[in-house]
PDB file of N, CA, C and O in Angstrom:
ATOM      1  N   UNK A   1       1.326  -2.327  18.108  1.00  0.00           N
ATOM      2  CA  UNK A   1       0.703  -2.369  16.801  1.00  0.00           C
ATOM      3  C   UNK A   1       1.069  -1.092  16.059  1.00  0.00           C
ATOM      4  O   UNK A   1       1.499  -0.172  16.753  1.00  0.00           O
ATOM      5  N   UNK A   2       0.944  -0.881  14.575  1.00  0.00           N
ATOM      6  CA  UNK A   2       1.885  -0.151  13.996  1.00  0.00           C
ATOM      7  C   UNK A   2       0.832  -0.184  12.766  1.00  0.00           C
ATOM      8  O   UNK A   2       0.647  -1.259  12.194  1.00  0.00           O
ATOM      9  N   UNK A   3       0.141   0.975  12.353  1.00  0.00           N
ATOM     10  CA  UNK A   3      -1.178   0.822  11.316  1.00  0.00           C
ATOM     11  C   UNK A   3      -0.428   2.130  10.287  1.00  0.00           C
ATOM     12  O   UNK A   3       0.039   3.210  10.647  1.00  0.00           O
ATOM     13  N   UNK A   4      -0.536   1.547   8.945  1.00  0.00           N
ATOM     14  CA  UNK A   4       0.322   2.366   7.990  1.00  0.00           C
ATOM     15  C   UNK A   4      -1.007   2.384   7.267  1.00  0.00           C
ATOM     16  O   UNK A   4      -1.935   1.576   7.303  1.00  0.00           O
ATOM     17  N   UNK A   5      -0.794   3.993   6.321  1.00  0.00           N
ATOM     18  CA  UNK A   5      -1.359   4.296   5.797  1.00  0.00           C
ATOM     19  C   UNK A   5      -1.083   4.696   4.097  1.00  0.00           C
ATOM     20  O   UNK A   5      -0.389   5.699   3.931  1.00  0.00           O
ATOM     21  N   UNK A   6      -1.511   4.077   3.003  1.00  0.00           N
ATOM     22  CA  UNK A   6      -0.867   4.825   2.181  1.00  0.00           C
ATOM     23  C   UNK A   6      -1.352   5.104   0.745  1.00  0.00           C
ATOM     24  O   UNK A   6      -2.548   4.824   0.675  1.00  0.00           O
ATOM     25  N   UNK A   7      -1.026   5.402  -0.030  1.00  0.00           N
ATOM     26  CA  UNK A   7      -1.857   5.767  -1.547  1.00  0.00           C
ATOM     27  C   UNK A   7      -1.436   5.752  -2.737  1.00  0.00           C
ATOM     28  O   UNK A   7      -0.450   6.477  -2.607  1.00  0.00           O
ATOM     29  N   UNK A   8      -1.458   5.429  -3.921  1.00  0.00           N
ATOM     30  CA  UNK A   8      -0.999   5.185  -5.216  1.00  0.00           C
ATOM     31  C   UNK A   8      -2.252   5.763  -6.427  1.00  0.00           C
ATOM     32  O   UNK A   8      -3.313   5.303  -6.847  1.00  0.00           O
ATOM     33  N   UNK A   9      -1.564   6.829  -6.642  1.00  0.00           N
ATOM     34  CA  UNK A   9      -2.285   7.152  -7.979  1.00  0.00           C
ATOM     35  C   UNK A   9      -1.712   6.658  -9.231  1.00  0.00           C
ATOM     36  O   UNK A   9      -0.531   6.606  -9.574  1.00  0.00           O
ATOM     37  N   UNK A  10      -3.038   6.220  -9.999  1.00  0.00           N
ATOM     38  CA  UNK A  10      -2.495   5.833 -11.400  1.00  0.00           C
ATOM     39  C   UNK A  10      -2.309   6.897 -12.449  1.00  0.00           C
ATOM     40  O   UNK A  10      -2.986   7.924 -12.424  1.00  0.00           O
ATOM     41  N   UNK A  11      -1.349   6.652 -13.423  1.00  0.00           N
ATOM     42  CA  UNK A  11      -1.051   6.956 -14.545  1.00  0.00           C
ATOM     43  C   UNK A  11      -2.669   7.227 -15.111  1.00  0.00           C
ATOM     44  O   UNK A  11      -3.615   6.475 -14.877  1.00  0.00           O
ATOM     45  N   UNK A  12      -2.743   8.877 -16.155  1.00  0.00           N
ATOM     46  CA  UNK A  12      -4.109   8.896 -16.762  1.00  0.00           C
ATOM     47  C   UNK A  12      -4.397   7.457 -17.528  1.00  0.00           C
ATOM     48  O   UNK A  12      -3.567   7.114 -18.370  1.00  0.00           O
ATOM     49  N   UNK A  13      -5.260   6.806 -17.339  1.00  0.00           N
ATOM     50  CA  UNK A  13      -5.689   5.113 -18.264  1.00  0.00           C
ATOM     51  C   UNK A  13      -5.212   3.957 -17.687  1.00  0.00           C
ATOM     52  O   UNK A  13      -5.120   2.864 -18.246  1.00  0.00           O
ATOM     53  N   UNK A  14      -4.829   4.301 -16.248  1.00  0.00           N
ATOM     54  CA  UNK A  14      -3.768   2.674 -15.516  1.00  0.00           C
ATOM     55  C   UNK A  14      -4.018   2.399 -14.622  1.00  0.00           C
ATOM     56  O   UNK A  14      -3.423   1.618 -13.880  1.00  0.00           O
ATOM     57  N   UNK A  15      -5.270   3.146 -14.392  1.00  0.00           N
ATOM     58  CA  UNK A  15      -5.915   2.886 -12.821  1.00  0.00           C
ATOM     59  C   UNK A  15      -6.245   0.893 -12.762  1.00  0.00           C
ATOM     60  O   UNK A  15      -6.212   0.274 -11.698  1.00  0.00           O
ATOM     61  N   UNK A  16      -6.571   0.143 -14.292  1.00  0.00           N
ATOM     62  CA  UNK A  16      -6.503  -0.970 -13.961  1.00  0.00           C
ATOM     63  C   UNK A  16      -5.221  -1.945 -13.746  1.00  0.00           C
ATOM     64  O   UNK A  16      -5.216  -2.958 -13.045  1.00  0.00           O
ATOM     65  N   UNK A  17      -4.307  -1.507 -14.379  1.00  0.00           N
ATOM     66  CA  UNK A  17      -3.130  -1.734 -14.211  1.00  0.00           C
ATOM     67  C   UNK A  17      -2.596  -1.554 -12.628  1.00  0.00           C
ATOM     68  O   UNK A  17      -1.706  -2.285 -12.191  1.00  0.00           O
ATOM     69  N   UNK A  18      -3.234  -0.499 -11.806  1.00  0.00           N
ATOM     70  CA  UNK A  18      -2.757  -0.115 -10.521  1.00  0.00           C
ATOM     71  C   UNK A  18      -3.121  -0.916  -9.773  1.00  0.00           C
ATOM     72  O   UNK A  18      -2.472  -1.380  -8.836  1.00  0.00           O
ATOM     73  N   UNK A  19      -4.577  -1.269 -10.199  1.00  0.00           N
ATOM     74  CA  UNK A  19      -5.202  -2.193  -8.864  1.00  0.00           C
ATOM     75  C   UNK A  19      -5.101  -3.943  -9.303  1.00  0.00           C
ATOM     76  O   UNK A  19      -5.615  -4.853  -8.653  1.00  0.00           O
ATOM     77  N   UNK A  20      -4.312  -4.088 -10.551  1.00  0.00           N
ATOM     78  CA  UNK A  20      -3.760  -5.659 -10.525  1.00  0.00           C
ATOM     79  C   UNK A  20      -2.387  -5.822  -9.943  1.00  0.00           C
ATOM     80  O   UNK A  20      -2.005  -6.911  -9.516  1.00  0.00           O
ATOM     81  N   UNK A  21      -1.696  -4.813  -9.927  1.00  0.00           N
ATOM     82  CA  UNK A  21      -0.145  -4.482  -9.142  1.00  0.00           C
ATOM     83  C   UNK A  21      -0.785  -4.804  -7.625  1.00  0.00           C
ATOM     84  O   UNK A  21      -0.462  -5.746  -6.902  1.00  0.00           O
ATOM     85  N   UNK A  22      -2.017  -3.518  -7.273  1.00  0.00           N
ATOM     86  CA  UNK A  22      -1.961  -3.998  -5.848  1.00  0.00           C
ATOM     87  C   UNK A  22      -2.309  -5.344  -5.370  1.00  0.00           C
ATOM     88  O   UNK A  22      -1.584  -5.943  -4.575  1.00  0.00           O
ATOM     89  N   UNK A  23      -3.908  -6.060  -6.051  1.00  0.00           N
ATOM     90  CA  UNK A  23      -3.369  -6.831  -5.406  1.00  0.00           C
ATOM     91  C   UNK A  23      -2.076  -7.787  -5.403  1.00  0.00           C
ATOM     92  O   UNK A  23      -1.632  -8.347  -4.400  1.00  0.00           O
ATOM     93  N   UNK A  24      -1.655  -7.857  -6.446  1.00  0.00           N
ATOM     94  CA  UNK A  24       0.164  -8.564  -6.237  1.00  0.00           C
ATOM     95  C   UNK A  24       0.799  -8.375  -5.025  1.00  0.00           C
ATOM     96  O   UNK A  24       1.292  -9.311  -4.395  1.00  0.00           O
ATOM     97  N   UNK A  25       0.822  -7.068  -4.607  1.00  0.00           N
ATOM     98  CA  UNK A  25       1.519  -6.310  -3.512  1.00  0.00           C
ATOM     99  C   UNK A  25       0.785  -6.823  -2.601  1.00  0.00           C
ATOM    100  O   UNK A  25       1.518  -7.473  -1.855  1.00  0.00           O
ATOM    101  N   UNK A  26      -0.585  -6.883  -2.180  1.00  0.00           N
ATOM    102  CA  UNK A  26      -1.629  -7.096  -1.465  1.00  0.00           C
ATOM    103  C   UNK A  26      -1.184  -9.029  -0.775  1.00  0.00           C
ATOM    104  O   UNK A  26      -1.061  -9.433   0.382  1.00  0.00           O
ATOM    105  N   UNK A  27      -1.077  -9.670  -1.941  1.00  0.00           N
ATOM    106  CA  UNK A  27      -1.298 -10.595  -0.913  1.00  0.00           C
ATOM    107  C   UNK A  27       0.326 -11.339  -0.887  1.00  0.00           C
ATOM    108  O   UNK A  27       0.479 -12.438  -0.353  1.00  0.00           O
ATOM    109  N   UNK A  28       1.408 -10.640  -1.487  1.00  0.00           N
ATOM    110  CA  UNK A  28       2.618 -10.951  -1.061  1.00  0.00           C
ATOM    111  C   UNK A  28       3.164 -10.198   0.033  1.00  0.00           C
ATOM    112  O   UNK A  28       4.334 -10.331   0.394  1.00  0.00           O
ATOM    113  N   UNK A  29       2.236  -9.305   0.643  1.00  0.00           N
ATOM    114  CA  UNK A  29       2.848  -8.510   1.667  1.00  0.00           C
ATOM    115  C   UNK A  29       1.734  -9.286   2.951  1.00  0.00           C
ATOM    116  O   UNK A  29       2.347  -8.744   3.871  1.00  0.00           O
ATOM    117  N   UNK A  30       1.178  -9.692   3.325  1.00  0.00           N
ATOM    118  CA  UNK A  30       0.182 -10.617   3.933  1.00  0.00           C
ATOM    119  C   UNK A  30       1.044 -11.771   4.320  1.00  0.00           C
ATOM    120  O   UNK A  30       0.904 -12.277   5.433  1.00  0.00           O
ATOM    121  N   UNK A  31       1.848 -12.177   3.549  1.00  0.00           N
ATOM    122  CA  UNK A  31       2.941 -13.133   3.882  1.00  0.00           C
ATOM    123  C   UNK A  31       4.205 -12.858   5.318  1.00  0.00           C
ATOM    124  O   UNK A  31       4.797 -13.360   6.273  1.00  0.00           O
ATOM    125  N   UNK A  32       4.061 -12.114   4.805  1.00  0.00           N
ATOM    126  CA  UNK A  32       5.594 -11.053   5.528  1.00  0.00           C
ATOM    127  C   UNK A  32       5.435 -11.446   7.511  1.00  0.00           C
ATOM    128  O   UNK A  32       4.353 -11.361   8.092  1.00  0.00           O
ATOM    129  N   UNK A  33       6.304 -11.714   7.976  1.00  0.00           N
ATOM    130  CA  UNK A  33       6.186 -11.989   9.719  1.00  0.00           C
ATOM    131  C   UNK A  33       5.693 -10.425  10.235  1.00  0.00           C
ATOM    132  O   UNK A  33       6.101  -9.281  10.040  1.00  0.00           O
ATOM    133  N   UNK A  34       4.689 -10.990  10.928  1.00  0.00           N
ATOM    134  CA  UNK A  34       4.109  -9.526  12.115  1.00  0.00           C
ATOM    135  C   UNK A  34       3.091  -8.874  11.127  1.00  0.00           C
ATOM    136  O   UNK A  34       2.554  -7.990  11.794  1.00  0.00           O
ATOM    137  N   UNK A  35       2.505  -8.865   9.752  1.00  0.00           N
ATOM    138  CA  UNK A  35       1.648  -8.761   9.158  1.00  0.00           C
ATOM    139  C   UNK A  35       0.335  -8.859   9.946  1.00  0.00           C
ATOM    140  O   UNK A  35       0.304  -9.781  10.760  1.00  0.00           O
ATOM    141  N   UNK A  36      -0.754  -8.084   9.859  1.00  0.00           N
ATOM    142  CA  UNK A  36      -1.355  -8.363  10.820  1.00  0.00           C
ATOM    143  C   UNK A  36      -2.751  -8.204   9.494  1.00  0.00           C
ATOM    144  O   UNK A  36      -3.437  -9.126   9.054  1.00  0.00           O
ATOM    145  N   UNK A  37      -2.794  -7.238   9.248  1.00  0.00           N
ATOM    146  CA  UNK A  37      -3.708  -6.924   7.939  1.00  0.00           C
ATOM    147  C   UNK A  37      -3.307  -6.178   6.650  1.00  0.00           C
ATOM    148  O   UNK A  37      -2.465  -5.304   6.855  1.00  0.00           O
ATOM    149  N   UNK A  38      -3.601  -6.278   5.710  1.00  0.00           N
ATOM    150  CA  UNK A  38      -3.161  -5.681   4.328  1.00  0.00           C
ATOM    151  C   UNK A  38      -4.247  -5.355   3.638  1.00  0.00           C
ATOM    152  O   UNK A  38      -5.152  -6.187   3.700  1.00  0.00           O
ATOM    153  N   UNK A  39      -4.475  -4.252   2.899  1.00  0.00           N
ATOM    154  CA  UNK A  39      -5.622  -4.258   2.045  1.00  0.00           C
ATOM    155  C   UNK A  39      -5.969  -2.824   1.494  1.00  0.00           C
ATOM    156  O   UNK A  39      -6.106  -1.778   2.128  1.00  0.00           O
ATOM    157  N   UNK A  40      -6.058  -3.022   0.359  1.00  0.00           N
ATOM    158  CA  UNK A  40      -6.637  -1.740  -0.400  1.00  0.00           C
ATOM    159  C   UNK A  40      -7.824  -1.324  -0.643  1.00  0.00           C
ATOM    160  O   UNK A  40      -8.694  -2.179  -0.478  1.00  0.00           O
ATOM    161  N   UNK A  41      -8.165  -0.314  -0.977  1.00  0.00           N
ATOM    162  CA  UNK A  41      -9.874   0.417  -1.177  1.00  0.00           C
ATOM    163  C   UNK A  41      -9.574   1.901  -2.165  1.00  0.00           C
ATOM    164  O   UNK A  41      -8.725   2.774  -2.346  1.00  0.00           O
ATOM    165  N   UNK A  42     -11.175   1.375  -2.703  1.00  0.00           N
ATOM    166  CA  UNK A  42     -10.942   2.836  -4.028  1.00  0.00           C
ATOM    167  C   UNK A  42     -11.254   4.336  -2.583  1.00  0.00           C
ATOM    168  O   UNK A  42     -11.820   4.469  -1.498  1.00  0.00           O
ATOM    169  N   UNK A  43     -10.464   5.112  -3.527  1.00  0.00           N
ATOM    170  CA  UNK A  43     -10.904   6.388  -3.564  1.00  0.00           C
ATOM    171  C   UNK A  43     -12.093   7.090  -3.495  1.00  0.00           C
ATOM    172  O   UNK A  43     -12.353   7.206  -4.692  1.00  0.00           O
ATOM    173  N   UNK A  44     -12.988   7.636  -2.895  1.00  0.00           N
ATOM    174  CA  UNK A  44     -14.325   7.819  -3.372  1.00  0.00           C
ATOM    175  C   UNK A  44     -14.124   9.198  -3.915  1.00  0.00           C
ATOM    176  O   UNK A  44     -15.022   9.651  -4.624  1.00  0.00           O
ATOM    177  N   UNK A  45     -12.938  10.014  -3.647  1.00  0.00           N
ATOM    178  CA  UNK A  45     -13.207  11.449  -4.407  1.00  0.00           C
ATOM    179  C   UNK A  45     -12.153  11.479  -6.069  1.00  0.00           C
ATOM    180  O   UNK A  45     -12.372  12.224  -7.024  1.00  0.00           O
ATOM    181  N   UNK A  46     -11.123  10.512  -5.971  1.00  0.00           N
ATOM    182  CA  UNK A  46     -10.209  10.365  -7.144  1.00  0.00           C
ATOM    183  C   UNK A  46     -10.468   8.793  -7.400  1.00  0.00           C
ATOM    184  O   UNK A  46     -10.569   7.897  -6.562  1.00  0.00           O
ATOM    185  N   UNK A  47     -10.545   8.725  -8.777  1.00  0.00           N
ATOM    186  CA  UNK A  47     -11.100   7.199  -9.638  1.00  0.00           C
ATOM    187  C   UNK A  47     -10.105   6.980  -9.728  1.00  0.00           C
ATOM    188  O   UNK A  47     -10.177   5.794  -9.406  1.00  0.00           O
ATOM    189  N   UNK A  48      -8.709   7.203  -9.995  1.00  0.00           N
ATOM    190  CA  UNK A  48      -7.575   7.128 -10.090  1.00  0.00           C
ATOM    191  C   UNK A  48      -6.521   6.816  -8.648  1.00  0.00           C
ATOM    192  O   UNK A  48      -5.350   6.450  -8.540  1.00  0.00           O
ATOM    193  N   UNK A  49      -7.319   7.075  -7.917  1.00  0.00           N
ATOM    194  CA  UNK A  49      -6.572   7.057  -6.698  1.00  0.00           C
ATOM    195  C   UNK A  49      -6.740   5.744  -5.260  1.00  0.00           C
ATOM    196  O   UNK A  49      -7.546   5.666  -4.333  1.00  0.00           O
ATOM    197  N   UNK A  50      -5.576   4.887  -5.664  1.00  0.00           N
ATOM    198  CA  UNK A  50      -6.107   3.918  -4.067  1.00  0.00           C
ATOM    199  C   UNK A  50      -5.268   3.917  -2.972  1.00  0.00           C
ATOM    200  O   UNK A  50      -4.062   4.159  -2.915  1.00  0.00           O
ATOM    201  N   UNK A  51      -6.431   3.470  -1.697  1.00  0.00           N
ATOM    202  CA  UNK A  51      -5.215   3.695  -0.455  1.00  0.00           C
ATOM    203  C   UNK A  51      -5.110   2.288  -0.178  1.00  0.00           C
ATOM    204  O   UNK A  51      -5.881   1.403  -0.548  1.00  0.00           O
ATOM    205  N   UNK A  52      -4.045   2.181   0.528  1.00  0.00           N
ATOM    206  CA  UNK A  52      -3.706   1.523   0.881  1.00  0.00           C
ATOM    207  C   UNK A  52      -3.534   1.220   2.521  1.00  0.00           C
ATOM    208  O   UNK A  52      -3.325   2.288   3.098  1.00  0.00           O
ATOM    209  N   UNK A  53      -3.560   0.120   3.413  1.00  0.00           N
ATOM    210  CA  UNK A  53      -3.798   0.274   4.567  1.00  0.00           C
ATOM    211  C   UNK A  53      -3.050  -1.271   5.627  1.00  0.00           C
ATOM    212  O   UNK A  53      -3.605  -2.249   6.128  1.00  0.00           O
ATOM    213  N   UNK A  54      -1.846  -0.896   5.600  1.00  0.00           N
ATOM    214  CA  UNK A  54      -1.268  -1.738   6.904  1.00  0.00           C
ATOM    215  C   UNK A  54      -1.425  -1.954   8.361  1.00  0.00           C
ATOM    216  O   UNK A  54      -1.303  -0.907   8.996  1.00  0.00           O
ATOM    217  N   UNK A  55      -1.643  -2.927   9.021  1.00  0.00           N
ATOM    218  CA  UNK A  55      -1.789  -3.112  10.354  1.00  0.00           C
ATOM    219  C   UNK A  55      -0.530  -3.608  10.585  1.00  0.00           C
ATOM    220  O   UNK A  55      -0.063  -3.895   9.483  1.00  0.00           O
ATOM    221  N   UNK A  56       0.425  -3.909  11.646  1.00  0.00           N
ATOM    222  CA  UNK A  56       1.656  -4.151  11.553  1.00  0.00           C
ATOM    223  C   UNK A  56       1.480  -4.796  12.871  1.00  0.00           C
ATOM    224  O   UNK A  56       0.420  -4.562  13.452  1.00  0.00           O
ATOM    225  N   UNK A  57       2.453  -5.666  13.509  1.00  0.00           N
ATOM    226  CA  UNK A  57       2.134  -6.335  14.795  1.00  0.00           C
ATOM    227  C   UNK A  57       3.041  -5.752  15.873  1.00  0.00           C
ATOM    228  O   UNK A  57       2.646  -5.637  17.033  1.00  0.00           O
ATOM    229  N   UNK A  58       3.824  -5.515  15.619  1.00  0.00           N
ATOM    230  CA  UNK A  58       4.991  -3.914  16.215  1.00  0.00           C
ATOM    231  C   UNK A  58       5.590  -3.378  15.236  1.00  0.00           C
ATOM    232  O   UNK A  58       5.357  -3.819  14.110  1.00  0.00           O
ATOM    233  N   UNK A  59       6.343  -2.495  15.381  1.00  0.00           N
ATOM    234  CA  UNK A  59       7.437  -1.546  14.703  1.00  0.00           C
ATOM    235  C   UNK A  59       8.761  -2.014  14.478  1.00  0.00           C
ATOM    236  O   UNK A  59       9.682  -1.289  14.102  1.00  0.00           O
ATOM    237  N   UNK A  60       8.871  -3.554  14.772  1.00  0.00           N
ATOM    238  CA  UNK A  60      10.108  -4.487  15.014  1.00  0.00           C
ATOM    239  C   UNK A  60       9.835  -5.052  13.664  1.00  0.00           C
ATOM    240  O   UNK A  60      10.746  -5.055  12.836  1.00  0.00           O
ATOM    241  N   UNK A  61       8.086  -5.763  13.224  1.00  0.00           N
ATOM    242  CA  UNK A  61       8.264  -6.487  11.912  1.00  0.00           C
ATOM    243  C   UNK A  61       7.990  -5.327  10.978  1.00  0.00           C
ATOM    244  O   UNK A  61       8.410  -5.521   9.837  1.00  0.00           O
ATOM    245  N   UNK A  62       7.350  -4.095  11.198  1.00  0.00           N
ATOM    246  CA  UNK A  62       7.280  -3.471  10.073  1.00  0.00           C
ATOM    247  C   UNK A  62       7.849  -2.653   9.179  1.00  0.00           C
ATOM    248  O   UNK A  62       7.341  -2.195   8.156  1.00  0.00           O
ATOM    249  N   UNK A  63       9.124  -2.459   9.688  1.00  0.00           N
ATOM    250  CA  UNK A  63       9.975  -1.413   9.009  1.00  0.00           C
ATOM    251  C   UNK A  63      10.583  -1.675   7.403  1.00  0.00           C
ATOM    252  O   UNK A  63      10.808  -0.842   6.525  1.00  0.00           O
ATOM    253  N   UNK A  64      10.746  -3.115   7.392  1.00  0.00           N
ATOM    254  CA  UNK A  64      11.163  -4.058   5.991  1.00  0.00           C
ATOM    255  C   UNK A  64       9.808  -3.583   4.961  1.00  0.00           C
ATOM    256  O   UNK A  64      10.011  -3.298   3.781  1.00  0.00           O
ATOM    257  N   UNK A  65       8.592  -3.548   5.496  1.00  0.00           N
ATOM    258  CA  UNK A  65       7.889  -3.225   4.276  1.00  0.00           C
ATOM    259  C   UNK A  65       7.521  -2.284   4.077  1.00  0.00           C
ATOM    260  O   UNK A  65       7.170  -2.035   2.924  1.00  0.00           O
ATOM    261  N   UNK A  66       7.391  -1.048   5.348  1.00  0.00           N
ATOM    262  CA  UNK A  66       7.224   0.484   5.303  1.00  0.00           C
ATOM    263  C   UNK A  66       8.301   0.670   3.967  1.00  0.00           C
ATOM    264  O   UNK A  66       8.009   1.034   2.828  1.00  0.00           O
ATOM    265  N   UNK A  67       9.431   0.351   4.429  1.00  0.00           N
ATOM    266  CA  UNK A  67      10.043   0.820   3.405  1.00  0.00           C
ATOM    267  C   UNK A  67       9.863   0.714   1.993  1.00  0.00           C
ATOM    268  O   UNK A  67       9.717   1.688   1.254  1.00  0.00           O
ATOM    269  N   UNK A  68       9.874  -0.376   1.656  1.00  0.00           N
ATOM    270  CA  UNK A  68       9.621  -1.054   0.236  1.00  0.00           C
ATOM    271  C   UNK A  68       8.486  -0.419  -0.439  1.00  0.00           C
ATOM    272  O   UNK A  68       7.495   0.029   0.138  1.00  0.00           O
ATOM    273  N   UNK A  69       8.766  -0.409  -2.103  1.00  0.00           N
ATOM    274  CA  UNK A  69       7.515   0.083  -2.400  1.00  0.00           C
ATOM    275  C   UNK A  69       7.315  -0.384  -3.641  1.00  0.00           C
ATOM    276  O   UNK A  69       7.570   0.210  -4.689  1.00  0.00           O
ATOM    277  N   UNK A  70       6.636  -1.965  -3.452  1.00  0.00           N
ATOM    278  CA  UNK A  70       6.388  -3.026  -4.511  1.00  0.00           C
ATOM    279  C   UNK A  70       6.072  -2.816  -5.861  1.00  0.00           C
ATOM    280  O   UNK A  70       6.411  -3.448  -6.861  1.00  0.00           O
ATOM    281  N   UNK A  71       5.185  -1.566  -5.687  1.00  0.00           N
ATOM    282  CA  UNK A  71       4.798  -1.583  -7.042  1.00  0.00           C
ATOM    283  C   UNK A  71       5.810  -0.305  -7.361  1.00  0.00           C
ATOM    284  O   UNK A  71       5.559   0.821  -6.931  1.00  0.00           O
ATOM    285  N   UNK A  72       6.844  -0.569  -8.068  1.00  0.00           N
ATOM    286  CA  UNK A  72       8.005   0.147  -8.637  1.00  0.00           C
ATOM    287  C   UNK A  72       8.071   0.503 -10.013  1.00  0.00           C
ATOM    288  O   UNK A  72       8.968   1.106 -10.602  1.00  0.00           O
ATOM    289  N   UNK A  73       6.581  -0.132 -10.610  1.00  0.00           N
ATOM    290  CA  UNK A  73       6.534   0.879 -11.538  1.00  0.00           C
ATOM    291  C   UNK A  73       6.226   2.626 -11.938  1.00  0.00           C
ATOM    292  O   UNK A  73       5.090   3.021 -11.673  1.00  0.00           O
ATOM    293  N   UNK A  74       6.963   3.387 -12.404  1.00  0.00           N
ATOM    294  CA  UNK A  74       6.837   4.931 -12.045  1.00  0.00           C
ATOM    295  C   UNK A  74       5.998   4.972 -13.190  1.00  0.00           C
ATOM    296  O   UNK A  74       5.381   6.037 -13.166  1.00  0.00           O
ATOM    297  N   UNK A  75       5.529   3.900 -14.746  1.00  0.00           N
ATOM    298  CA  UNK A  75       4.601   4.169 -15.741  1.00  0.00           C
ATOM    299  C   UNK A  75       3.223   4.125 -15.179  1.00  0.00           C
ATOM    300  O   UNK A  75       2.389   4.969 -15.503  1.00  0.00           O
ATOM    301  N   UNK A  76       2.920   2.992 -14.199  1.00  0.00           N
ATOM    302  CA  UNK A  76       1.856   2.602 -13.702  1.00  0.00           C
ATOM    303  C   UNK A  76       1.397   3.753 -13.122  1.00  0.00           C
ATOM    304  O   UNK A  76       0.463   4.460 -13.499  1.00  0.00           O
ATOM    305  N   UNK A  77       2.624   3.986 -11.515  1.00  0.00           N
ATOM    306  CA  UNK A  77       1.940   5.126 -10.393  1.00  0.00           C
ATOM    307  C   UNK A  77       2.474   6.370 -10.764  1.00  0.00           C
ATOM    308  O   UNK A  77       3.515   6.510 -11.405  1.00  0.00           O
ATOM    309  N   UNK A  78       1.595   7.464 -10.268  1.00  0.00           N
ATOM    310  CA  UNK A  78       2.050   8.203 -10.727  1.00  0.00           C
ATOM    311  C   UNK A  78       2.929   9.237  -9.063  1.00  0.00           C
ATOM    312  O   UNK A  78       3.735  10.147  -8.870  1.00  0.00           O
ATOM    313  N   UNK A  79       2.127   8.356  -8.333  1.00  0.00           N
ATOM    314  CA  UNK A  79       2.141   9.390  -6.399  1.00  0.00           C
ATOM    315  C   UNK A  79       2.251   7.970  -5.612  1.00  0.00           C
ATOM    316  O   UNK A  79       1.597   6.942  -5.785  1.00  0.00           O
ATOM    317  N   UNK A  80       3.039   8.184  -4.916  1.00  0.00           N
ATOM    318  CA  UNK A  80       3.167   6.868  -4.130  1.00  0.00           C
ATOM    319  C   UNK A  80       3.886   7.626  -2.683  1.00  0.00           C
ATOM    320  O   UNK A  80       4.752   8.490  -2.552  1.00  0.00           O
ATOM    321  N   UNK A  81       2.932   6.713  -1.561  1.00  0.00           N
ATOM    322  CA  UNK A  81       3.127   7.571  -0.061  1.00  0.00           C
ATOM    323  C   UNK A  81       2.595   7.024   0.669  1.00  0.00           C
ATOM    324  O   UNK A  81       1.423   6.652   0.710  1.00  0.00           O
ATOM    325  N   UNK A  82       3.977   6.836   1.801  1.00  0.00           N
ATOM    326  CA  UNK A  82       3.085   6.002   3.082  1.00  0.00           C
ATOM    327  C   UNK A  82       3.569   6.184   4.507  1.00  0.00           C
ATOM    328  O   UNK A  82       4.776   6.178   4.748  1.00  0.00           O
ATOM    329  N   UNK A  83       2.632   6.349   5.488  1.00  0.00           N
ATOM    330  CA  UNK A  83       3.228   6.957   6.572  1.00  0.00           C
ATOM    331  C   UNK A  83       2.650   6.816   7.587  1.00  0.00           C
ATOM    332  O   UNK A  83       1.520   7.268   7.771  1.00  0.00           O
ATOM    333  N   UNK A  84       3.418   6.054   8.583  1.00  0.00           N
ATOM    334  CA  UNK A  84       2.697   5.665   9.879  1.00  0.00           C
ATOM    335  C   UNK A  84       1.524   6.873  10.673  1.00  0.00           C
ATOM    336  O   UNK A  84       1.645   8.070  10.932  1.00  0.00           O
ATOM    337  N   UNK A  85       0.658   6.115  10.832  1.00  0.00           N
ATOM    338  CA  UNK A  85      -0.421   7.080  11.360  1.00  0.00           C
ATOM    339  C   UNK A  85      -0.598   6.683  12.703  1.00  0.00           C
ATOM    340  O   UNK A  85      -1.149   7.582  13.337  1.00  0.00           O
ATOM    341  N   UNK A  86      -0.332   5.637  13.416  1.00  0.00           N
ATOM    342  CA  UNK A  86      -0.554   5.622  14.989  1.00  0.00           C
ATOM    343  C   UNK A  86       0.665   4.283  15.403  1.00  0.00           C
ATOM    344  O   UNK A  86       0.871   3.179  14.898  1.00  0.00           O
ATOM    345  N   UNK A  87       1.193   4.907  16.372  1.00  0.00           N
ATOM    346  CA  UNK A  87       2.111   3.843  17.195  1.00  0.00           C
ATOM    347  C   UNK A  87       1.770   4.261  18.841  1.00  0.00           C
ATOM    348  O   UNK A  87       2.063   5.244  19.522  1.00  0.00           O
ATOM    349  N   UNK A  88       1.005   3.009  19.112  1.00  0.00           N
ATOM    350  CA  UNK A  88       0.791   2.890  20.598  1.00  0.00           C
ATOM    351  C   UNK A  88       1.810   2.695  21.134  1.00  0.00           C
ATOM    352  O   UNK A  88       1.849   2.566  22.358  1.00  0.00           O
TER     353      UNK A  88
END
């Protein structure tokens, strides 16, 4: 299992714009083989800021979407970052 961690700050005024991108990202990445969980959550110290949070089923299906970084708008985000936090 392969649990990614990651975060997208919005543009000052796009924080709604950020979190209609995610879910886009959210449930087209849920699709993906070896997906195990997907899902975002606010920030509680930045209003502007969401993480993001992959479960992966090994390190075999997850590398195609570690990489990728759906929401490719640079107007929307302003910080975008993601980085495996535990491989058993």
């Amino acid at each position: 299992m392969l649990v990614v961690i990651g975060n997208a700050t919005a543009a000052p005024g796009r924080c709604d714009e950020l979190v209609a991108a995610a879910r886009v990202v959210a449930a087209a990445t849920r699709g993906d083989d070896g997906c195990l969980a997907y899902t975002f959550a606010a920030d509680v110290e930045d209003p502007d800021r969401i993480l993001g949070v992959e479960v992966w089923r090994d390190a075999v299906t997850a590398p195609a979407s570690v990489r990728q970084n759906r929401i490719d708008s640079p107007q929307i985000v302003r910080a975008n970052s993601s980085r495996p936090i535990s491989r058993p």
